[in-house]
VMD Tcl script that draws the C-alpha trace (Angstrom):
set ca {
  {17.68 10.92 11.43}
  {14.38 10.53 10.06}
  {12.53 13.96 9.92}
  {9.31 12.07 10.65}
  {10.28 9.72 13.54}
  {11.87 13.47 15.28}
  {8.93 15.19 14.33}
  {6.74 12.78 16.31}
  {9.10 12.50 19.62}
  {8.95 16.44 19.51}
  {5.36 16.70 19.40}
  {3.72 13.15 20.11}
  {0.34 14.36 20.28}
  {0.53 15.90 17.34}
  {-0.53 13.24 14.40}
  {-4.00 12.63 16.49}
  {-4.23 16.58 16.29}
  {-4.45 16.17 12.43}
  {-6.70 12.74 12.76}
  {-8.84 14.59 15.06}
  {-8.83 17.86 12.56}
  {-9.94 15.35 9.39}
  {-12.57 13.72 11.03}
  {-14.25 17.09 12.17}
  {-13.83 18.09 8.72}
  {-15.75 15.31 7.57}
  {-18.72 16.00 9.95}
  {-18.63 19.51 8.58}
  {-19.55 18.19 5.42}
  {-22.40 16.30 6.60}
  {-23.63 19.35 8.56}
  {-23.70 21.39 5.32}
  {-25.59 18.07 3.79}
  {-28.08 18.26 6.32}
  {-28.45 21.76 6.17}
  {-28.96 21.82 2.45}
  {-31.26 18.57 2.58}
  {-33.48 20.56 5.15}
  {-33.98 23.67 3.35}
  {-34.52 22.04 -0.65}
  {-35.34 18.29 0.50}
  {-37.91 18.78 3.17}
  {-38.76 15.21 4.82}
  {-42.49 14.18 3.99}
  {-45.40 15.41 6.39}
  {-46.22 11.59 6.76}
  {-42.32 10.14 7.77}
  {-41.33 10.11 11.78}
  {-39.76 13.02 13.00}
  {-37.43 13.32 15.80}
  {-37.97 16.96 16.41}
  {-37.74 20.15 14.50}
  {-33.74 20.98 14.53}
  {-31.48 20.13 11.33}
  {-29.55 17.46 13.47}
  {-32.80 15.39 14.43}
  {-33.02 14.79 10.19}
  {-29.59 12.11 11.40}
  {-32.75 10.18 13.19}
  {-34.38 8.34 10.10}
  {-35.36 4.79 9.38}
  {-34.11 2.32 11.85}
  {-33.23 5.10 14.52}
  {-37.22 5.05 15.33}
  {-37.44 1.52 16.34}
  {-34.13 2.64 18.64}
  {-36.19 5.95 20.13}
  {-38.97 3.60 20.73}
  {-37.02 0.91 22.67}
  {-35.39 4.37 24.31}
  {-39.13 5.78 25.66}
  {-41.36 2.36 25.43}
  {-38.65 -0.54 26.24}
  {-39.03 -3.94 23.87}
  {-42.60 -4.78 22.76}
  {-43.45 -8.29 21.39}
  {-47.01 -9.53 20.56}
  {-45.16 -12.92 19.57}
  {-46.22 -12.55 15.72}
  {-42.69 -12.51 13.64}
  {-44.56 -11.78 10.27}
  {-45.10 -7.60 11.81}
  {-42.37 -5.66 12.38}
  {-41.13 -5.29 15.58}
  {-38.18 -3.68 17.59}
  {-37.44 -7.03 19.16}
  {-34.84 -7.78 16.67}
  {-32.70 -4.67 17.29}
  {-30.06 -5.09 19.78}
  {-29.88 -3.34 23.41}
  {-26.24 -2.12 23.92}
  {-26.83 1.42 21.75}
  {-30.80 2.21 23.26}
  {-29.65 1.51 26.86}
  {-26.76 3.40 26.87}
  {-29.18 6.08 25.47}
  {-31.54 5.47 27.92}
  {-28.64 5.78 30.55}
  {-27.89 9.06 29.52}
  {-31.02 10.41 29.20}
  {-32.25 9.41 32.59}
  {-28.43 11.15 34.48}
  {-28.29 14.09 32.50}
  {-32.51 15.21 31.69}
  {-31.74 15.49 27.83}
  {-34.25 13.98 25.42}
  {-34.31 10.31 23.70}
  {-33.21 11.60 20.45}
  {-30.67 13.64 21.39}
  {-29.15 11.09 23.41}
  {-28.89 8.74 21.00}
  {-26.80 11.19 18.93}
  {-24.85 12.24 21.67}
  {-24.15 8.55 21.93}
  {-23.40 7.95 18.16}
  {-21.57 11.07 17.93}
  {-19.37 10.30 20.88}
  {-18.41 6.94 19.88}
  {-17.77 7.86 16.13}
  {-15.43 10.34 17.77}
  {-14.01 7.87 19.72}
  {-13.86 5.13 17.32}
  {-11.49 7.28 14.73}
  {-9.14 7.90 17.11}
  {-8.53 4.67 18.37}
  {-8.41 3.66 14.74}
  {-5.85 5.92 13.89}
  {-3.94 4.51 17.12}
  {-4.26 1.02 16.18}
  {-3.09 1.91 12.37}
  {0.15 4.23 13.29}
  {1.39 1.36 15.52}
  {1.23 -1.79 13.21}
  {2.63 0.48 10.93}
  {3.53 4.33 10.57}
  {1.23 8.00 10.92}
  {0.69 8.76 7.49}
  {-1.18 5.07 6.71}
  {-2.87 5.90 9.86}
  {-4.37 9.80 8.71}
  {-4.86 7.87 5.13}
  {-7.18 5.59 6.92}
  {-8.96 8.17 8.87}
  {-9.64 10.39 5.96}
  {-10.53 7.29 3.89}
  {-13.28 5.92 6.62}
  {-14.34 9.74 7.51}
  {-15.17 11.13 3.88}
  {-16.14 7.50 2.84}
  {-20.14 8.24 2.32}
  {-21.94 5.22 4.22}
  {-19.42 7.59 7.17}
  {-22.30 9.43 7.94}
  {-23.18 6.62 10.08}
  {-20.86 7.63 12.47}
  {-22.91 10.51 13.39}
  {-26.50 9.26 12.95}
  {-28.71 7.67 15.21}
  {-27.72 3.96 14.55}
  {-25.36 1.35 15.89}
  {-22.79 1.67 13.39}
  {-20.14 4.19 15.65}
  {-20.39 2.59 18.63}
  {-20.04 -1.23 17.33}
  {-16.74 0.36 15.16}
  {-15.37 1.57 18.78}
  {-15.47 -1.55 20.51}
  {-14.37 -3.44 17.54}
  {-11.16 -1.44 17.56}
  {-10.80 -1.30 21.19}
  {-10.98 -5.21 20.74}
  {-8.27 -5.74 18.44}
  {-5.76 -3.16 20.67}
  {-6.32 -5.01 23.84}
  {-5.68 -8.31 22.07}
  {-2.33 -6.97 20.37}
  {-1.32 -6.64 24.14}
  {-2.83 -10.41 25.01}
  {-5.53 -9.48 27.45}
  {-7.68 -11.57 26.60}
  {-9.63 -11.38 29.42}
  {-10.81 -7.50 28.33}
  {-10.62 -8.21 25.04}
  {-13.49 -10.74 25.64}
  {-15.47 -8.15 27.52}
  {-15.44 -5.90 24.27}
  {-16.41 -8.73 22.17}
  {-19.26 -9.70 24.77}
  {-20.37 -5.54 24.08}
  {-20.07 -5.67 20.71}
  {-22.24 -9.14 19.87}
  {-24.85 -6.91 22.24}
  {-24.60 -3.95 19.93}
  {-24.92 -5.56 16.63}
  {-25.14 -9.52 15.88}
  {-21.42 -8.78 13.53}
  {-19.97 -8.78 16.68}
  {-20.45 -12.61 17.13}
  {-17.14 -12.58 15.06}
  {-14.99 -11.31 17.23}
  {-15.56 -14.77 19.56}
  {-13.53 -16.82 16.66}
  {-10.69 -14.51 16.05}
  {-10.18 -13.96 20.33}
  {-10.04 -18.11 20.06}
  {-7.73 -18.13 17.51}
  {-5.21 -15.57 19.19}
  {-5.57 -17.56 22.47}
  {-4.53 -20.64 20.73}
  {-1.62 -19.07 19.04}
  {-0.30 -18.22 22.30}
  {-1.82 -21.51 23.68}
  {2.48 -21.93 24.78}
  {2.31 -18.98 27.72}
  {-1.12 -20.78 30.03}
  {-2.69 -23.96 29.32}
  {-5.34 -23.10 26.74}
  {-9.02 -25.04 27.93}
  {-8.96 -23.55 31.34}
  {-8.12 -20.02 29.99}
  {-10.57 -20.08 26.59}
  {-13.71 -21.20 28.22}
  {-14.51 -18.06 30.82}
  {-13.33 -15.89 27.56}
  {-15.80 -17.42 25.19}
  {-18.41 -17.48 27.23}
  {-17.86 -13.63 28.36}
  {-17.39 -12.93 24.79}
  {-20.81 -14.15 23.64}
  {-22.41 -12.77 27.06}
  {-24.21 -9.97 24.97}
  {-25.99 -12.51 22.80}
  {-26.99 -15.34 25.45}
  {-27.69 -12.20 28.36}
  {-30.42 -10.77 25.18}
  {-31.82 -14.34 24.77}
  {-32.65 -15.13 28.10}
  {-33.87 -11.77 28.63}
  {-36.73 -12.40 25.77}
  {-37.13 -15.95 27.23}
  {-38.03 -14.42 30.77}
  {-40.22 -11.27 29.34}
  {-41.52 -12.80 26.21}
  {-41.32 -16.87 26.45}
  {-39.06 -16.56 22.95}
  {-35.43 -16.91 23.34}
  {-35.13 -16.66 19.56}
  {-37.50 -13.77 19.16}
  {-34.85 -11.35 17.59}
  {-33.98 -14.02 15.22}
  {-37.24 -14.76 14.21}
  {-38.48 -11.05 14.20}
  {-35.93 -10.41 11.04}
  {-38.06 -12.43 8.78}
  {-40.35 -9.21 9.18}
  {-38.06 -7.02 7.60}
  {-36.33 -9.20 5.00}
  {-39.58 -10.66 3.08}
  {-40.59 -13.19 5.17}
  {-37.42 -14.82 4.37}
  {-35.56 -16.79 7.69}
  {-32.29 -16.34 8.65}
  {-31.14 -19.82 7.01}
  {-32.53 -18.82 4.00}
  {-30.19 -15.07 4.01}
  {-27.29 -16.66 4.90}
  {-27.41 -19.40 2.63}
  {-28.15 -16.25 -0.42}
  {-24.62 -14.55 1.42}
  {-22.52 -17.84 0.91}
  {-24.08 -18.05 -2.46}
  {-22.90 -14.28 -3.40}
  {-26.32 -13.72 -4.63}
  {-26.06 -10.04 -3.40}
  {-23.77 -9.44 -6.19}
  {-26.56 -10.12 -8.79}
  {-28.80 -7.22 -7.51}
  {-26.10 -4.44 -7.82}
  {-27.06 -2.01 -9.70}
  {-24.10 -0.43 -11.93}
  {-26.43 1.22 -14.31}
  {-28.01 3.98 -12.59}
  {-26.37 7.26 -12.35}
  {-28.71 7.99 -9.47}
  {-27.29 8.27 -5.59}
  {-29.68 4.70 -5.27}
  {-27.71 3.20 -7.95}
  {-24.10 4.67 -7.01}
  {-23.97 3.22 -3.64}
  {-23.49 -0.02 -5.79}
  {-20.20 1.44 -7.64}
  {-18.98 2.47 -3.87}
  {-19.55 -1.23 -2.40}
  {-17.33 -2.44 -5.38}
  {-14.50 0.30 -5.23}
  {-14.40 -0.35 -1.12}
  {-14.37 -4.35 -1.61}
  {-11.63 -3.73 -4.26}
  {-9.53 -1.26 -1.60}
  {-9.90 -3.55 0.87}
  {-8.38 -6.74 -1.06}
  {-6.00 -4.28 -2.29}
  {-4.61 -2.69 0.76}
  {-4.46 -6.03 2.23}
  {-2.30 -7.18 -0.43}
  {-0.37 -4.50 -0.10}
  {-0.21 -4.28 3.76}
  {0.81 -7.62 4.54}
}
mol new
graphics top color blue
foreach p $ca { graphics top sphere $p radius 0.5 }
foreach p [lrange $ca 0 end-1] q [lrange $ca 1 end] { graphics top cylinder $p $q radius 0.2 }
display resetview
């Protein structure tokens, strides 16, 4: 008998004990980041603050436009050269919102409680989804990969990243059981967390049409596609009814990328012209997060090579 296979009947709780116990370890080390950063890399008098407490230091950057849509709702003086937070999606401030109005607990601490949650969430159901296409130890390899990977601090800060990585994985486990119905309510979630979850909508059609044998397919792929891209055309005619722009968020971006449209970024993305500004020769942490993009892209084409 395999000692493994035993090992998991006798205790079957017992691999997510040692996913659970990585991932915690992981957010130690972020703690003792933050902790350091705070007390030798104090953040300038003149950058937004979320409050005084070494945890509020996970609230930088785009997590301000996220506590403003939190406390102020969407603004939109219908000029897309200035930034605005019309172009950040709703799904992560208003279930920060939520929270804060049930339970009495300030804007940015709900929106880490929600990041935090979902991160904790999301690693779990990862390791689920990884042990059952294949076996536990792939499955703790992937959650120690994604954990200590450094862009993983994301899963704790104030930003999207945790909770769009939940529903993504819930996604794919309800469509290895062919509900398709509630897998197209987590892609619907997802495309209203972050515009990345738009993809989802393609891969739900093309697992509905490879089981297009068990139902006929039109009658059955039409409610799911248009549930599935609910959290996109729900957001546009929202902006349409308060702010006469359907296509504000799109047209918003230009604000932060240059002035350049959305045409214009996607056509530089097919063209691979992102590749051209890496920077592999600085030793600095600005010019090593180009040497980490490169070693992920190369595990990722190697472990699907390898996984197939």
């Amino acid at each position: 008998m395999d000692l493994r296979s035993s090992t998991t009947k006798a205790y079957p709780y017992g691999p997510y004990f040692w996913a659970i116990l990585i991932f915690l370890c992981s957010r130690v080390v972020v703690a003792l980041g933050l902790l350091f950063a705070q007390k030798y890399m104090p953040i300038d008098a003149g950058v937004w603050s979320a409050g005084p407490s070494w945890y509020h230091q996970l609230l930088q950057w785009d997590s301000e436009w996220y506590f403003k849509i939190v406390t102020d709702g969407y603004r939109y003086n219908g000029d897309p050269t200035i930034q605005q937070n019309i172009v950040f999606y709703p799904l992560y401030p208003m279930l920060a919102r939520g929270l804060a109005a049930i339970s009495g607990i300030s804007a940015p601490n709900a929106l880490l409680l929600v990041a935090n949650i979902s991160g904790f969430c999301a690693i779990l159901l990862l390791f689920k989804l990884v042990r059952e296409e294949f076996r536990d130890d792939l499955g703790l390899a992937s959650v120690a990969l994604l954990s200590f990977f450094p862009a993983s601090v994301l899963l704790s800060a104030g930003y999207t990243e945790s909770l769009e990585l939940l529903l993504i994985v819930s996604f794919f486990l309800v469509l290895k059981q062919k509900r398709f119905l509630s897998a197209a309510f987590l892609a619907g979630l997802a495309v209203a967390d972050r515009s990345t979850g738009i993809l989802l909508t393609p891969i739900l059609v093309f697992e509905m049409w490879l089981n297009r044998h068990q139902k006929a397919l039109l009658p059955a792929i039409i409610p799911c596609v248009v549930i599935a891209t609910s959290g996109l055309w729900l957001f546009m005619i929202y902006l349409w009814y308060d702010f006469g722009s359907p296509m504000a968020f799109s047209e918003g971006q230009a604000a932060f990328h240059q002035g350049t449209t959305i045409g214009a970024r996607l056509m530089s993305a097919l063209k691979f012209e992102p590749f051209a500004r890496l920077i592999l020769d600085d030793w600095n942490p600005w010019g090593l997060d180009s040497w980490f993009t490169l070693a992920f892209i190369i595990l990722i084409i190697h472990g699907w090579f390898r996984l197939r």
